[in-house]
NUVEX-968349 format. One record per residue: residue in three letters; x, y, z of N, C-alpha, C in turn. Coordinates in steps of 0.02 Angstrom, whole numbers, padded with zeros to 5 digits, always signed. Each point is the difference from the previous one (the first is absolute). Last residue first. Example, Ala and Ser with C-alpha at 12.3 -4.5 7.8 and 13.67 -1.06 7.14 Angstrom:
BEGIN
SER+00642-00112+00354+00042+00059+00003-00039+00055+00037ALA+00015-00286-00004-00045+00059+00000+00045+00060+00000
//
This chain:
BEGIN
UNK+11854-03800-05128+00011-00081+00005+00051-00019-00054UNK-00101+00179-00014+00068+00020+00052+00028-00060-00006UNK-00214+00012-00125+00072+00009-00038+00065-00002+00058UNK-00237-00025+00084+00057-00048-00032+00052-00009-00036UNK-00120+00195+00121+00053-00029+00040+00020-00088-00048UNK-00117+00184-00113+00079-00007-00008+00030-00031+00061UNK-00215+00025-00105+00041-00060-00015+00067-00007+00017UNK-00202+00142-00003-00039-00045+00049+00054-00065+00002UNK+00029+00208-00126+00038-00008+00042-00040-00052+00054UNK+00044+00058-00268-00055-00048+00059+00031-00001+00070UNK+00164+00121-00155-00082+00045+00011-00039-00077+00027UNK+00218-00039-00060-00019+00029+00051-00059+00041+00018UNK+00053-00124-00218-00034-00029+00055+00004-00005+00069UNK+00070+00178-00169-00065-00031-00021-00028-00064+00058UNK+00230+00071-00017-00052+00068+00023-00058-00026+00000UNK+00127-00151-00102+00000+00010+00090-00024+00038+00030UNK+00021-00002-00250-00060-00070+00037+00016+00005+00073UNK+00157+00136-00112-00092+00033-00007-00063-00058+00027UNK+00240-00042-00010-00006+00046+00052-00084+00027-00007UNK+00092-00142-00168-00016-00053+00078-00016+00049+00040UNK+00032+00098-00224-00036-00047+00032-00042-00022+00033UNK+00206+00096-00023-00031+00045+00015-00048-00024+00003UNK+00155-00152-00044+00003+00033+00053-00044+00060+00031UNK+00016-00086-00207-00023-00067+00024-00008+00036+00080UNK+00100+00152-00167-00073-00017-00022-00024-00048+00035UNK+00241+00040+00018-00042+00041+00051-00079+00002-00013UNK+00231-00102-00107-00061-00035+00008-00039+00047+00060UNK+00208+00093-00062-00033-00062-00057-00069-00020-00012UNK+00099+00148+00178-00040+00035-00011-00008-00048-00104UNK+00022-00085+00283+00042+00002-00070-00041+00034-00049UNK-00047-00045+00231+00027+00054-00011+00011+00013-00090UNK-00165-00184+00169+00059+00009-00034+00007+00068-00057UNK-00167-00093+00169+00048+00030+00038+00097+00018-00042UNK-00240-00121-00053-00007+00093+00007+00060+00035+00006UNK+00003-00244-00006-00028+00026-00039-00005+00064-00016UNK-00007-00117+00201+00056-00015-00034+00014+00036-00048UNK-00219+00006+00088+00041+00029+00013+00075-00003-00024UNK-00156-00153-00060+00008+00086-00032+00048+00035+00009UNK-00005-00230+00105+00032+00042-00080-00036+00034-00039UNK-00068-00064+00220+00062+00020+00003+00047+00026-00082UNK-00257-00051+00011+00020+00086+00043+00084-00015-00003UNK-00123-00185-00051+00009+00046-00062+00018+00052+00042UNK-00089-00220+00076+00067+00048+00018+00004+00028-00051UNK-00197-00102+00013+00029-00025-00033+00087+00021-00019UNK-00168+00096+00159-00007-00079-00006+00048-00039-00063UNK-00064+00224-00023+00050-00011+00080-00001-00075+00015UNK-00128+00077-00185+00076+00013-00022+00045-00017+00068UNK-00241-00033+00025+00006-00044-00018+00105+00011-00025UNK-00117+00177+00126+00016-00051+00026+00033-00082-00037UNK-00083+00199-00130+00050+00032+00045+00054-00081+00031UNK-00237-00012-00097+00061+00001-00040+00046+00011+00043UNK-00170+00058+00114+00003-00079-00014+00038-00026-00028UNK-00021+00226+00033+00018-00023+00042+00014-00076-00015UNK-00037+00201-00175-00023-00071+00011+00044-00026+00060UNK+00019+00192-00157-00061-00007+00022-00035-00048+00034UNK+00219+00008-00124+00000+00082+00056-00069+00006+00022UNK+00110-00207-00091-00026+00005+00065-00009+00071+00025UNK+00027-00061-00243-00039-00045+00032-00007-00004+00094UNK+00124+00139-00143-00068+00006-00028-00049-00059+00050UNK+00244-00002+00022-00031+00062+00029-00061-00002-00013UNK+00118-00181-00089-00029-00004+00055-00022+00069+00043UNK+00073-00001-00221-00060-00025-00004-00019-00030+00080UNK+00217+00122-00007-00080+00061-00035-00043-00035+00001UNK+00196-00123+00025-00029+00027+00069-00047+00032-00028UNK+00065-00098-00171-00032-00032+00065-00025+00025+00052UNK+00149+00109-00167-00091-00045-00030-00034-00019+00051UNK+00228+00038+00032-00039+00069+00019-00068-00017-00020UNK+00151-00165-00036-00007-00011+00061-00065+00064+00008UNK+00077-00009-00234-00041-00089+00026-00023+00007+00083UNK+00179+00146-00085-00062+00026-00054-00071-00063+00036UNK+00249-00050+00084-00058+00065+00005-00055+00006-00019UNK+00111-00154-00099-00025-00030+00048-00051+00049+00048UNK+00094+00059-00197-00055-00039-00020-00016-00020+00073UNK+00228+00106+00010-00082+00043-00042-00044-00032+00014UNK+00193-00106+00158-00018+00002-00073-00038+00058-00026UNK+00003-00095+00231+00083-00010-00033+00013+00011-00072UNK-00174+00053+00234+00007-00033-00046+00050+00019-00050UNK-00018-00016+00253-00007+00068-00034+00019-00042-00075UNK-00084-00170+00162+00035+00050+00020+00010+00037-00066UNK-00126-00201+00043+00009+00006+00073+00044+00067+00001UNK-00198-00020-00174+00080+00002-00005+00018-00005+00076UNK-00250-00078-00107+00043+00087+00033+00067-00029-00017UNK-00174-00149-00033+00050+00024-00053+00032+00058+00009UNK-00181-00088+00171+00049-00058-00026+00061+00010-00060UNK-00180+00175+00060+00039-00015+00043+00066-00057-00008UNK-00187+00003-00161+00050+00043+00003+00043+00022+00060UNK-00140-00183-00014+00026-00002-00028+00043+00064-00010UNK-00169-00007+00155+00060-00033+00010+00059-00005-00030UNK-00201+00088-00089+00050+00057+00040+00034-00039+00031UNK-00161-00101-00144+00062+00021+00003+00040+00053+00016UNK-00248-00061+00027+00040-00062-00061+00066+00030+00004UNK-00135+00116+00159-00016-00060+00009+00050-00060-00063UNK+00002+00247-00042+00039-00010+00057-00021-00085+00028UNK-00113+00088-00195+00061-00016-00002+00041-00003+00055UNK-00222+00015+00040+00013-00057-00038+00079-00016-00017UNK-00077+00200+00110-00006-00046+00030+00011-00086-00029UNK-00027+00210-00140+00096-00002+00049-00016-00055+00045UNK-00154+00104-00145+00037-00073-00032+00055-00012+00044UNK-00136+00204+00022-00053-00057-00007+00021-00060-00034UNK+00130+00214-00008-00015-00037+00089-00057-00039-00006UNK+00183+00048-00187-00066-00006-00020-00004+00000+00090UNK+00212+00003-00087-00016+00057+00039-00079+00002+00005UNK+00130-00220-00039+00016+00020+00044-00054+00087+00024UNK+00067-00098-00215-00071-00014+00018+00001+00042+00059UNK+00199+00042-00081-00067+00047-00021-00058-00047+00007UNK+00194-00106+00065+00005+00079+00031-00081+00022-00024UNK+00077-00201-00084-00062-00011+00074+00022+00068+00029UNK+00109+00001-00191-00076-00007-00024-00042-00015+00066UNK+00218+00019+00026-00001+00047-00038-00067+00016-00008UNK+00121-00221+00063-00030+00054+00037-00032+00066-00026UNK+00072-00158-00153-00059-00013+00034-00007+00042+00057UNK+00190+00027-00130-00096+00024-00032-00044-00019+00020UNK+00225-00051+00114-00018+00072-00005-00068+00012-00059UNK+00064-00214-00024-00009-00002+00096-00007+00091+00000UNK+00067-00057-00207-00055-00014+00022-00031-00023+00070UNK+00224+00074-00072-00047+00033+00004-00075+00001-00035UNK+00166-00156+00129+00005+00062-00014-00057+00046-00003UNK+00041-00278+00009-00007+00071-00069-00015+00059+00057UNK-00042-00190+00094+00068-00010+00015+00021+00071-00036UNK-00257-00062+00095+00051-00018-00041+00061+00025+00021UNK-00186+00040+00135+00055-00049+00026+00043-00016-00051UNK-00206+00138-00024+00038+00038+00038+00077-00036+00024UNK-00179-00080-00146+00047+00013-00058+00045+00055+00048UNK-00186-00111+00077+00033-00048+00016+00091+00047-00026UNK-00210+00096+00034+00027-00011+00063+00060-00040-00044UNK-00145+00053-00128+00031+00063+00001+00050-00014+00053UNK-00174-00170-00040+00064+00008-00047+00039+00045-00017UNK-00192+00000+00186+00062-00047-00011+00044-00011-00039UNK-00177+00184-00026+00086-00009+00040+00018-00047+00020UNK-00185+00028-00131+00059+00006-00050+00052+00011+00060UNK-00271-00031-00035+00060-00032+00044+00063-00014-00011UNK-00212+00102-00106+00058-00032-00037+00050-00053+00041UNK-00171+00182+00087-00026-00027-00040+00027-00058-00028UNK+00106+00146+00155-00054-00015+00024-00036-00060-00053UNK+00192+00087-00045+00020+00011+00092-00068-00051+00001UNK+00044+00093-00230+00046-00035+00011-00002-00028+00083UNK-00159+00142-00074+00001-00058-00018+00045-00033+00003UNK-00021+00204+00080-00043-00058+00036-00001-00030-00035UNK+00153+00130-00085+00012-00016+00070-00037-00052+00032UNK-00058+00124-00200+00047-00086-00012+00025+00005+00058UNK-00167+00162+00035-00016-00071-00045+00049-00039-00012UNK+00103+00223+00035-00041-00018+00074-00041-00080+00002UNK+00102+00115-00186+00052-00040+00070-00039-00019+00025UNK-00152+00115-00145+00021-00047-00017+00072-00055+00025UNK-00125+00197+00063-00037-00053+00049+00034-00052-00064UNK+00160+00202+00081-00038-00013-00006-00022-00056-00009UNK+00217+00089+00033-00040+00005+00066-00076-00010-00013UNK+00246-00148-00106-00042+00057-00006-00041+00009+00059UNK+00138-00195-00047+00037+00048+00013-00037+00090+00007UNK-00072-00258-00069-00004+00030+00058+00029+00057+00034UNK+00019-00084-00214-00051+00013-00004-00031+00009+00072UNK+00231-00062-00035-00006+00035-00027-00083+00028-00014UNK+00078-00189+00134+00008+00063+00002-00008+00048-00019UNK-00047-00211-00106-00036+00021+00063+00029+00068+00015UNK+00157-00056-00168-00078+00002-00009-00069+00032+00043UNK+00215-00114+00072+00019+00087-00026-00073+00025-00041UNK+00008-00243+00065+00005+00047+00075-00009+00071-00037UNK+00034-00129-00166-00047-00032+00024-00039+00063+00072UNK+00222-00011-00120-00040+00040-00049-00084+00004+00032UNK+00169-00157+00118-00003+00083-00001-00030+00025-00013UNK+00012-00226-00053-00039+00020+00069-00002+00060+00009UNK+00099-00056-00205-00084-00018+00013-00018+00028+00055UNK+00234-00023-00011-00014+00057-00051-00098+00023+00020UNK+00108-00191+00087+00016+00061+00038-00016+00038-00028UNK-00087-00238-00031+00028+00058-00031+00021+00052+00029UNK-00155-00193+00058+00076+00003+00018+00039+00040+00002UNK-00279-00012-00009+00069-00016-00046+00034+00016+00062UNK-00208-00018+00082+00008-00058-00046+00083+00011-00047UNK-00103+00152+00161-00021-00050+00022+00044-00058-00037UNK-00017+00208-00077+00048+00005+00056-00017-00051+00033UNK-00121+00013-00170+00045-00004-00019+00072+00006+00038UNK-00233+00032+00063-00018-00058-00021+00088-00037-00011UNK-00068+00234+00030+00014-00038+00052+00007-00069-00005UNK-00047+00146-00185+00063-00005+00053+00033-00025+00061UNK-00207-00031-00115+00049-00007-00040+00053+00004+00044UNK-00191+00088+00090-00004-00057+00005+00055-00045-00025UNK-00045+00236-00082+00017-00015+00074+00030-00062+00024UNK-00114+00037-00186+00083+00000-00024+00041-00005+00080UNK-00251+00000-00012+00031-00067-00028+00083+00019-00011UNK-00127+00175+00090+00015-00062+00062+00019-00053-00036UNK+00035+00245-00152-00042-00026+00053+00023-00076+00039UNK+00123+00195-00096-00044+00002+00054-00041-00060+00045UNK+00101+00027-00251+00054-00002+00059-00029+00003+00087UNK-00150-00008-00203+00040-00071+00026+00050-00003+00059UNK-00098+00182-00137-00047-00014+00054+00039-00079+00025UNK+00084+00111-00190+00021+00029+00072-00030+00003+00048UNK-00067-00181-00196+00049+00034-00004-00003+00048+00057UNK-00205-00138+00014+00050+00018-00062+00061+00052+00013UNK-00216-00174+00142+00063+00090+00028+00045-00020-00065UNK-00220-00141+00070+00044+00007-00056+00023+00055+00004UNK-00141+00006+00170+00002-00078+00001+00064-00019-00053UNK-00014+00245+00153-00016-00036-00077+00034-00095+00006UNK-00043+00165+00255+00050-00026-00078-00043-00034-00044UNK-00103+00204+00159+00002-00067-00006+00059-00025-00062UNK+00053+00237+00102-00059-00047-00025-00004-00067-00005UNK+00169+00066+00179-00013+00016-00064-00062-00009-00029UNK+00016+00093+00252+00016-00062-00025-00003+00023-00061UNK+00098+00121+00161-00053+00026-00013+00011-00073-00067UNK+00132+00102+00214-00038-00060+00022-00065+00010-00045UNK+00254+00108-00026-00062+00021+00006-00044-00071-00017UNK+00245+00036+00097-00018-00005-00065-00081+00004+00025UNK+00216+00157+00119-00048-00072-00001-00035-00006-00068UNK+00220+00121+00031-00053-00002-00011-00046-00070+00020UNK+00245+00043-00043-00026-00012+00041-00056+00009+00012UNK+00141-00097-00197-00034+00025+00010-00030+00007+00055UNK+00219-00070-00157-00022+00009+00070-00066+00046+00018UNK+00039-00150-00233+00004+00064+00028+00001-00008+00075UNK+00086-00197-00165-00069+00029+00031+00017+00055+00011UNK+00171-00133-00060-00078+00016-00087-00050+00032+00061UNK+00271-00099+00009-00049+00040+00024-00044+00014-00037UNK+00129-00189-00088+00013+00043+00030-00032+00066+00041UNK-00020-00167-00247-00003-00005+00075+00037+00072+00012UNK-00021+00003-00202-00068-00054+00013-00006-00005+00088UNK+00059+00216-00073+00006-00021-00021-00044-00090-00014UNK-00006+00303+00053-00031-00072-00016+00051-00056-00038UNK+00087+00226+00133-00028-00016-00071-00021-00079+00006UNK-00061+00162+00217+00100-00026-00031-00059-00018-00069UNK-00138+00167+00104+00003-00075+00026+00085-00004-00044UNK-00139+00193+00048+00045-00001+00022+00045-00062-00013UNK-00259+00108-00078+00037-00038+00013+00072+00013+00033UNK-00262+00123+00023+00060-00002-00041+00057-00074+00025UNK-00266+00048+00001+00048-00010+00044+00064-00006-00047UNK-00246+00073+00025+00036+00023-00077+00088-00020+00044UNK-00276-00115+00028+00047+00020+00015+00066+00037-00035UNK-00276-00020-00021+00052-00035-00028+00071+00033+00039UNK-00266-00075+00090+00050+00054-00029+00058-00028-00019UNK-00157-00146+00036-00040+00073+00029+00035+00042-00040UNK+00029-00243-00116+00036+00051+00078-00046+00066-00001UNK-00025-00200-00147+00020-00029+00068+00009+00058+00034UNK-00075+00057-00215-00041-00046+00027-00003-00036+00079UNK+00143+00154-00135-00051+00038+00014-00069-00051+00024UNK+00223-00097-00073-00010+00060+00067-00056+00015+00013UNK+00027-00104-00219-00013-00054+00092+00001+00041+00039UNK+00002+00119-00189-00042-00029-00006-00006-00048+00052UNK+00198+00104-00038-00068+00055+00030-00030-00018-00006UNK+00221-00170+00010-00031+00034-00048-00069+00055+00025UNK+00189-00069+00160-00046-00009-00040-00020+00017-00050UNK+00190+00021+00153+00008+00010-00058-00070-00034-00047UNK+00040+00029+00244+00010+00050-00014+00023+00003-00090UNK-00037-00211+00106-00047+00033+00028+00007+00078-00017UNK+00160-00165-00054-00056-00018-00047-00041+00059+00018UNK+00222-00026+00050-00034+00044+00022-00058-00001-00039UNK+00124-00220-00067+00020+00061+00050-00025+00070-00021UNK-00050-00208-00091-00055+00005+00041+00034+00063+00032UNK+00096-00113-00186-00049+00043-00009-00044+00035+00067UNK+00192-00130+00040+00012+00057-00036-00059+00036-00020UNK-00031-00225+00059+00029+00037+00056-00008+00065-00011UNK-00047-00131-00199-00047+00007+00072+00016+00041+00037UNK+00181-00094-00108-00043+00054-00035-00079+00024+00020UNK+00137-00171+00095+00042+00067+00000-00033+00032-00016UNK-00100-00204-00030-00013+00039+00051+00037+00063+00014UNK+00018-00118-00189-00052+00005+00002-00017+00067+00063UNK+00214-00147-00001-00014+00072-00072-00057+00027-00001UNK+00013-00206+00127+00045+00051+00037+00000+00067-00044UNK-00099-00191-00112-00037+00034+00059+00035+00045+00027UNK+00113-00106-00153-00051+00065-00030-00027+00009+00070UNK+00135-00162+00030+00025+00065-00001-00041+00063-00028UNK-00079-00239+00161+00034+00027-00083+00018+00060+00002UNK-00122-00117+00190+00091+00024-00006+00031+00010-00049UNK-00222-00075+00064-00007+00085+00013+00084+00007-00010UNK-00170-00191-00060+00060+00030-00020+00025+00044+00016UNK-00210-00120+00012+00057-00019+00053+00065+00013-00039UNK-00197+00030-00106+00017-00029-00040+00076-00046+00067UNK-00146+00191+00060-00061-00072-00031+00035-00048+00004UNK+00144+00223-00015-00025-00025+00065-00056-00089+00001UNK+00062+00095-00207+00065-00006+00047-00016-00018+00068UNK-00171+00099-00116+00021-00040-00013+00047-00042+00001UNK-00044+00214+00085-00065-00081+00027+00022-00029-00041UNK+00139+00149-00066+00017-00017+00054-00048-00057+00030UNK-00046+00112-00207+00077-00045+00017-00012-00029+00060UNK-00162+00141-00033-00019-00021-00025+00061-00058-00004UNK+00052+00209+00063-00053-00052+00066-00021-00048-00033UNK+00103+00119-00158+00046+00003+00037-00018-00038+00073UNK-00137+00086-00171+00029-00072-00022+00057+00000+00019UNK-00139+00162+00061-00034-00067+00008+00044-00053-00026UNK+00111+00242-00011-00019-00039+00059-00034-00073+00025UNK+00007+00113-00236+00047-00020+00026+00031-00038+00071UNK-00189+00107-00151+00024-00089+00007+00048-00018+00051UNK-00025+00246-00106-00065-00044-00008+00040-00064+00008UNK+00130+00210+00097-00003-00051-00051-00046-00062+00013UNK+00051+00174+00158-00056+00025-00064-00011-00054-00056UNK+00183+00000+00176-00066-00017+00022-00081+00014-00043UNK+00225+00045-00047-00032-00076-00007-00037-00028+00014UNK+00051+00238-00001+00014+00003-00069-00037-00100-00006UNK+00066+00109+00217-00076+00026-00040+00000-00034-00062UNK+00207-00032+00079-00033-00038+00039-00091+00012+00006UNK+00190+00118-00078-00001-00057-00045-00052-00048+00028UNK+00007+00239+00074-00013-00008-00052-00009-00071-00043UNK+00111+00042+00215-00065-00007-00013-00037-00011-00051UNK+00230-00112+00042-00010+00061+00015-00099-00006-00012UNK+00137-00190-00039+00049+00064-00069-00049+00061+00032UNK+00003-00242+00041+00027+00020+00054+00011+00076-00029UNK-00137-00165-00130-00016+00022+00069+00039+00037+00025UNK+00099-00105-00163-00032+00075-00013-00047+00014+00046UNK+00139-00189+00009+00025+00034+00015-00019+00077-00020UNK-00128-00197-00011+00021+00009+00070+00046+00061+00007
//
């Protein structure tokens, strides 16, 4: 777990290692089978998962690339240093490209695992079923992290986690825990489904209430909370800068007063939450088929 976290190199270096991955999923269904998802190896298991999976997509080996992607992207990094938790995705504004993966392998060995829908399925399974804060994270931070990219391999664990998997009710639920910052990895990850527009209707139908419901009635009081509020508004930008219907459903669910609230705070601490809120207002002053109900 703790050599996962040792940068790229260390993280090529395990992913190379014959076995290693399968008998790391190979734990876990079992743990899982076995209705154990709260042992500690599991939680160890999955860290290391996690970790391997960060910037999976720009650190392929040339032999999958040249299989999943038209072209290979030469995207330089910026990202903070990998750890187990803590920011792992890239801000990527780009749309992701609507170009499906080859068909998945029935038996996916080693760095084909990280990808595919059974480990998928895992995680979600595990944010379902453990307790673990550690688990649920590594769990969420995972998802994310393979959704964090602009090509068709995000783009696939998007629809599978949204569409295939039915993975946002238990994405929904881990929005109400009490932890911190796994309430911030779960938003985080419905950010980057969020930018797919052939998943936003679903995710706005399963929980855009819900994120409305975890706004802050006021300028949030912490980093993490920040870091957590600005998530939001961005994943509700994505979701109504194209969508009247959306739009309405956020107005319905009074979300306009604490944005605004929201926007309107100066403090240059927390000004990431604030800037934000101001960009989701711009954003849902453009339907203007809406603004005599906003007057309202």
């Amino acid at each position: 777990r703790n050599m996962s976290s040792a940068g790229p190199e260390g993280r090529k270096k395990m992913r190379e290692c014959n076995g290693l991955i399968d008998s790391l999923v190979y734990y876990i269904q079992g743990a899982i089978a076995d209705h154990e998802p709260n042992d500690k190896a599991t939680e160890n298991c999955v860290c290391i998962l996690h970790n391997l999976s960060y910037q999976l997509e720009i650190e392929l080996p040339e032999s999958y690339a040249q299989s999943i992607y038209m072209r290979r992207r030469n995207n330089s990094s910026n990202d903070k240093t990998p750890g187990c938790f803590g920011t792992r995705s890239r801000k990527v504004k780009e749309k992701q490209q609507d170009t499906p993966l080859p068909e998945e392998k029935s038996n996916p060995r080693g760095v084909e695992s990280l990808w595919h829908s059974t480990l998928i399925r895992i995680y979600l399974s595990l944010i379902a079923k453990s307790t673990r804060n550690y688990t649920q994270e590594a769990s969420l931070g995972a998802l994310q992290n393979l959704t964090a990219g602009t090509g068709p391999m995000p783009f696939a664990v998007a629809r599978t986690v949204v569409q295939k998997a039915n993975g946002l009710p238990s994405i929904r639920t881990m929005l109400h825990v009490s932890h911190p910052t796994v309430k911030k990895t779960a938003v985080s990850l419905l950010r980057n489904l969020s930018r797919n527009t052939s998943l936003q209707s679903d995710i706005a139908r399963e929980v855009l209430p819900d994120l409305v419901s975890i706004l802050p009635e006021s300028a949030p009081a912490s980093d993490i909370t920040c870091e957590t509020t600005a998530s939001i508004c961005y994943t509700l930008y994505n979701l109504t800068q194209n969508s009247s219907h959306n739009t309405r459903l956020l107005l319905s669910t009074d979300g306009l007063p604490k944005i605004i609230t929201i926007s309107m705070n100066d403090s240059n601490t927390f000004s990431k939450a604030s800037r934000a809120a101001s960009v989701l207002l711009y954003s849902l002053w453009s339907h203007t088929d809406l603004h005599s109900a906003y007057k309202k």
